[in-house]
Every structure is written in structure tokens, then in C-alpha cells.
C-alpha positions as CSV (number, residue, x, y, z in Angstrom):
1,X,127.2,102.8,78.8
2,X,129.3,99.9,77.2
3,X,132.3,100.4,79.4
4,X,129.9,100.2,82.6
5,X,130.6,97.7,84.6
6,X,127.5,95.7,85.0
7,X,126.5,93.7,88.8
8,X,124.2,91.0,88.1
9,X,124.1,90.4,91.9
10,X,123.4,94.3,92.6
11,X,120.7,94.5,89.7
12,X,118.8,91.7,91.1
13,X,117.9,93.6,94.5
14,X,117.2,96.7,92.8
15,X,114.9,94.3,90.2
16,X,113.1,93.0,93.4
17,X,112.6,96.3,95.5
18,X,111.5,98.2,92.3
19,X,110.3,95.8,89.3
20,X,109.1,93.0,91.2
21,X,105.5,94.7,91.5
22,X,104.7,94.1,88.1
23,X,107.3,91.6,86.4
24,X,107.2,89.1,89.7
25,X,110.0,88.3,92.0
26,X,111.9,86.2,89.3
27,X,110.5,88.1,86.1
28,X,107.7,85.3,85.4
29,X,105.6,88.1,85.0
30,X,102.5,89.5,86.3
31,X,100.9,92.9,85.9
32,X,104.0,93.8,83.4
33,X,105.5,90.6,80.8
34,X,107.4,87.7,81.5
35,X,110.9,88.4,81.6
36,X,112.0,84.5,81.3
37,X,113.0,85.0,77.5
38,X,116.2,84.8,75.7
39,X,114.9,87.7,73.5
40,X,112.6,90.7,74.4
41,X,110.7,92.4,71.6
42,X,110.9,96.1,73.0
43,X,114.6,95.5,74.4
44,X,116.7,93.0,71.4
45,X,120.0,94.4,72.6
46,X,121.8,96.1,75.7
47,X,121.0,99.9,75.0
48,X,117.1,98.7,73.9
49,X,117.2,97.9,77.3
50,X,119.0,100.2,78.9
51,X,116.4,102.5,77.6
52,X,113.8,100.8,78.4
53,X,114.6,100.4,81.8
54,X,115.5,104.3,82.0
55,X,112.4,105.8,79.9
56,X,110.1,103.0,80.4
57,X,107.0,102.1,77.9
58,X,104.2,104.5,78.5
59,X,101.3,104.2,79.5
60,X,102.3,100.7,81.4
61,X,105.8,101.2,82.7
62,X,107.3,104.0,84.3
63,X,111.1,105.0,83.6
64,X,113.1,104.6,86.5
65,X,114.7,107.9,86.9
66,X,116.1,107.5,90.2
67,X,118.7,104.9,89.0
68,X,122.0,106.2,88.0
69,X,123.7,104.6,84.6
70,X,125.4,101.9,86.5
71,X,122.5,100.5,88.4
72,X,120.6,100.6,84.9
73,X,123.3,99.0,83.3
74,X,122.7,96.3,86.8
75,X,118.8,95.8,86.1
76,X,119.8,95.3,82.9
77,X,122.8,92.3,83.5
78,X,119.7,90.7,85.8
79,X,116.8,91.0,82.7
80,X,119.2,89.4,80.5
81,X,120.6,86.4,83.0
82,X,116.4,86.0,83.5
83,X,116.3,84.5,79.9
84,X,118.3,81.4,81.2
85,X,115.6,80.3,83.4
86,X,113.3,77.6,81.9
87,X,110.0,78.6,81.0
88,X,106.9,78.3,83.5
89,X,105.4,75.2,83.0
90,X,101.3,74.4,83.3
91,X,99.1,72.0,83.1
92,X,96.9,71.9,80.6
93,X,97.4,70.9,76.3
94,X,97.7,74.2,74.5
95,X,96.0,72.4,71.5
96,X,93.1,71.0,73.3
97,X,92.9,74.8,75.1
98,X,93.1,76.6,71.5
99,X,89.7,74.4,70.8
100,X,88.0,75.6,73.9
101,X,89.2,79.1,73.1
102,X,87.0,78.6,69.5
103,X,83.9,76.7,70.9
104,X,83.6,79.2,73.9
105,X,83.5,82.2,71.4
106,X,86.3,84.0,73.1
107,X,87.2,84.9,69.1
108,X,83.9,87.1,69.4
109,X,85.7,90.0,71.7
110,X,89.5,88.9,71.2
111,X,91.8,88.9,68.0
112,X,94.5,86.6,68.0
113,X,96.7,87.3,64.7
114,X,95.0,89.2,63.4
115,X,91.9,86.5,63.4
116,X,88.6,87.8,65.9
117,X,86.8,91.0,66.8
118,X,89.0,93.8,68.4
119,X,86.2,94.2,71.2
120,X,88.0,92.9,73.9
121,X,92.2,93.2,74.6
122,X,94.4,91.8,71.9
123,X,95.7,87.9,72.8
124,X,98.4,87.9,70.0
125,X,101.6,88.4,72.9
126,X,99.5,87.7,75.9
127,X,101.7,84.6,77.2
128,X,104.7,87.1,76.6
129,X,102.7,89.4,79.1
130,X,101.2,87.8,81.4
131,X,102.1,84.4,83.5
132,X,99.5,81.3,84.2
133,X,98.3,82.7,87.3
134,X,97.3,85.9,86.2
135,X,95.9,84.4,83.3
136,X,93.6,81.8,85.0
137,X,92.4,84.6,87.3
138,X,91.5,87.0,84.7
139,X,89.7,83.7,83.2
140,X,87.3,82.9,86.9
141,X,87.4,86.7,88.1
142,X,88.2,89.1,85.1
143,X,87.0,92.0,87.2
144,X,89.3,91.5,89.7
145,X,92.2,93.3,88.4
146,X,91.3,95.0,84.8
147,X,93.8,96.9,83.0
148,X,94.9,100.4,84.0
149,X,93.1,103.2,82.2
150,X,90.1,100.7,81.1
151,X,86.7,101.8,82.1
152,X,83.3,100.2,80.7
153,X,80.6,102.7,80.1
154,X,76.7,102.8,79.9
155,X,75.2,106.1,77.9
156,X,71.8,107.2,76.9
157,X,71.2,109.4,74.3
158,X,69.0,112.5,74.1
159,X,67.1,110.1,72.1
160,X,66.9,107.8,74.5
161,X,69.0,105.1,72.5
162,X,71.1,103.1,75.2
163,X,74.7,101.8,74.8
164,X,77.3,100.4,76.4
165,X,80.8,100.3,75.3
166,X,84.8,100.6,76.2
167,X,85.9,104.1,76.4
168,X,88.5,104.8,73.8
169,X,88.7,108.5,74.1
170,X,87.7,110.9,76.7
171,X,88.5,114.5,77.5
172,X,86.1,116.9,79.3
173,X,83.8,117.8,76.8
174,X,83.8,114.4,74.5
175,X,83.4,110.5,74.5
176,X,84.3,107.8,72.7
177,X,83.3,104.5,73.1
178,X,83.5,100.8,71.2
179,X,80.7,98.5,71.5
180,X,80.4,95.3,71.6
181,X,80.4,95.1,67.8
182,X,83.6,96.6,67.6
183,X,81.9,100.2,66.2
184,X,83.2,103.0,67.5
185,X,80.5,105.7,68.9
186,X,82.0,109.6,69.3
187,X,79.8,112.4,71.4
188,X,79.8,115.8,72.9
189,X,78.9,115.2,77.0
190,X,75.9,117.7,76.2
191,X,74.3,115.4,73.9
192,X,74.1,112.6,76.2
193,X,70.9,111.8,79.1
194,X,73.0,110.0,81.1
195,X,76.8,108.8,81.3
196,X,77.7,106.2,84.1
197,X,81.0,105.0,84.7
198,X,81.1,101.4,85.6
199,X,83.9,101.1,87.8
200,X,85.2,97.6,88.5
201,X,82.7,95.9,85.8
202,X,83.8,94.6,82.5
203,X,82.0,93.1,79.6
204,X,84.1,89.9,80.1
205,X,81.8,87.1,81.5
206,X,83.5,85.0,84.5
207,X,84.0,81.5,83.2
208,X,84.6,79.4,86.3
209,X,81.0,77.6,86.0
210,X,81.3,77.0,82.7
211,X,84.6,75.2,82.9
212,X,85.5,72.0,83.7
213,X,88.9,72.3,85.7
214,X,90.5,70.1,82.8
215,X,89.2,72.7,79.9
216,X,90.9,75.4,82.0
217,X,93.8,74.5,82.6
218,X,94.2,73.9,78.6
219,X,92.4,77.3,77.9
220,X,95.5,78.7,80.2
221,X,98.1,76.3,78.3
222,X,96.9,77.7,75.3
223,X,96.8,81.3,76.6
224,X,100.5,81.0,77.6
225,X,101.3,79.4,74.4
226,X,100.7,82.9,72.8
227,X,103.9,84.4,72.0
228,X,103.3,87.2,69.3
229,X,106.1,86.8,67.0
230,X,109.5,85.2,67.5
């Protein structure tokens, strides 16, 4: 695909019409990453990318089969120019927010390097993946939009013991679950009293009256600041 010739102009409508949903209408990201870096980790160079774009990342991203190889090689000219736009820039002291990350025990369900419990998502990339205002909502509403494929579960045993947990596994005759405690819980259906599915609820407690507007904008700074590595 090297001797393609690649239309930055050409790739950035198809970018809008088709990647927009997820990546934002100038790749500041959204649903999907930020695109606004010199260097992405899944795509380093131009066929990285080029795949990418064409297979996409599953679960997350679809591949965009309907492209031929030169609108690919397009998208791709646009990601790349996308890495010359400055960085977003927030509010907030990404030091200051680090501290209200520890004294709010968000450690207790997140891992951060490889530093927390592995309850909740893992925070190690999460500025690479998600902009300020996604973050900051997921922060005051983190119901509001949760992950595809996550689904919080309440069980009771034939025993009558009662658990709730983050399905891991499914399939139609087992269950897998992680508490809250980061153990992992397998059973057969048939063994279980009582599955519900608790659509739209997460264990994440909303943290917008027990933030001043000053600790939040750090805790976002912070957030954002959270690169995985270089």
C-alpha cells in the first residue's frame, strides 16, 4: 500500500462520516481513544494502521471493510496529521487530582500501574482513551454510558448465599462473576436461586456530591494525565 497515494483532505470526511462516533469529530476521543498523539500504541507505523483501520480491534472497533485500499491508506494520512494538534487542555492540577484519586479510594476498584484492585476498569491508558468530557461524566454519572459488553450481576445461591459481582464469563449453561474483592466466582445456571441482570447499574458510586468542583476538575486533570506507556 506504500505506493498509494494518500488524500489527507478525502480521509478526513470519510474519518467524520465513519469514525467520528467514537474517536470525536477531530480525534479528541470519546467512546474510542484520543487520536491527538504523535504516536499510537496499536498503530506505531503506516501498515500498523493501515490494519487497524481495515481489521479493527475487537471487541471495541469494527474493521471498516467497506473502504477500499486507497481510502484506508486516506483515514490513515488524516490519523497521522491528527498527532499535530495540541493536546486538550483542562482545568484542574493532575498532582492535586492524583491525591484526591488516593484519599477518595478510587485505588480500591481501579489499578493504575499495576498499583490497586482489578475490580473496576484498568486506569493505566485511560487519558489515551478517553477525553475530559467523557471522563468527568463517567466521574458525576458513571451509569450513563458503561462499557459495551459490561453487565453487573446479583446471584443467590441454592444456599441462599448472595453476591454480586461483574460478569467475566457467560455462556448458556455457566457464569462467572468478580466481586468486589477482586475473587472470581464460577457456576453452573442450575445451581443458582436466582440470577438478575442489572442492566444500566454499576458498582461505581456517582461522585458529584462528594466533590468540590475544584477537586474535580483535578481528579479529571489527573485522569487525563494517564498515558500508559510512552
Amino acid at each position: 500500500m506504500n505506493a498509494i497515494a494518500q488524500d489527507t483532505a478525502a480521509g478526513k470526511k470519510i474519518f467524520e462520516s465513519q469514525c467520528a462516533l467514537c474517536h470525536g469529530q477531530t480525534g479528541t476521543g470519546g467512546r474510542g481513544p484520543s487520536l491527538q498523539r504523535p504516536k499510537l500504541t496499536k498503530a506505531p507505523d503506516d501498515e500498523a494502521l493501515w490494519k487497524v483501520i481495515s481489521n479493527g480491534i475487537q471487541p471495541e472497533m469494527p474493521g471498516a471493510w467497506q473502504l477500499n485500499v486507497r481510502e484506508v491508506a486516506s483515514v490513515g494520512a488524516y490519523v497521522k496529521s491528527l498527532g499535530a494538534i495540541p493536546p486538550e487542555v483542562l482545568p484542574g492540577d493532575p498532582g492535586r487530582g492524583e491525591r484526591v484519586y488516593q484519599s477518595k479510594g478510587c485505588a480500591g476498584c481501579h489499578m493504575v500501574a499495576g498499583r490497586g484492585e482489578g475490580f473496576g476498569p484498568e486506569l493505566t491508558d485511560i487519558g489515551s482513551r478517553r477525553n475530559g468530557t467523557h471522563l468527568r461524566e463517567t466521574i458525576l454519572h458513571p451509569s450513563a454510558e458503561l462499557p459495551e459488553g459490561f453487565l453487573y450481576v446479583a446471584i443467590v445461591t441454592q444456599s441462599g448465599a448472595a453476591i454480586r459481582g461483574i460478569r467475566v464469563n457467560e455462556d448458556s449453561f455457566n457464569l462467572q462473576i468478580k466481586d468486589a474483592r477482586g475473587h472470581f466466582h464460577s457456576f453452573a445456571k442450575s445451581e443458582l436461586r436466582e440470577l438478575r441482570r442489572l442492566n444500566n447499574e454499576t458498582p461505581m458510586p456517582a461522585y458529584g456530591g462528594s466533590l468540590s468542583n475544584a477537586e474535580l476538575d483535578d481528579l479529571v486533570a489527573y485522569l487525563a494525565s494517564l498515558k500508559g506507556k510512552s
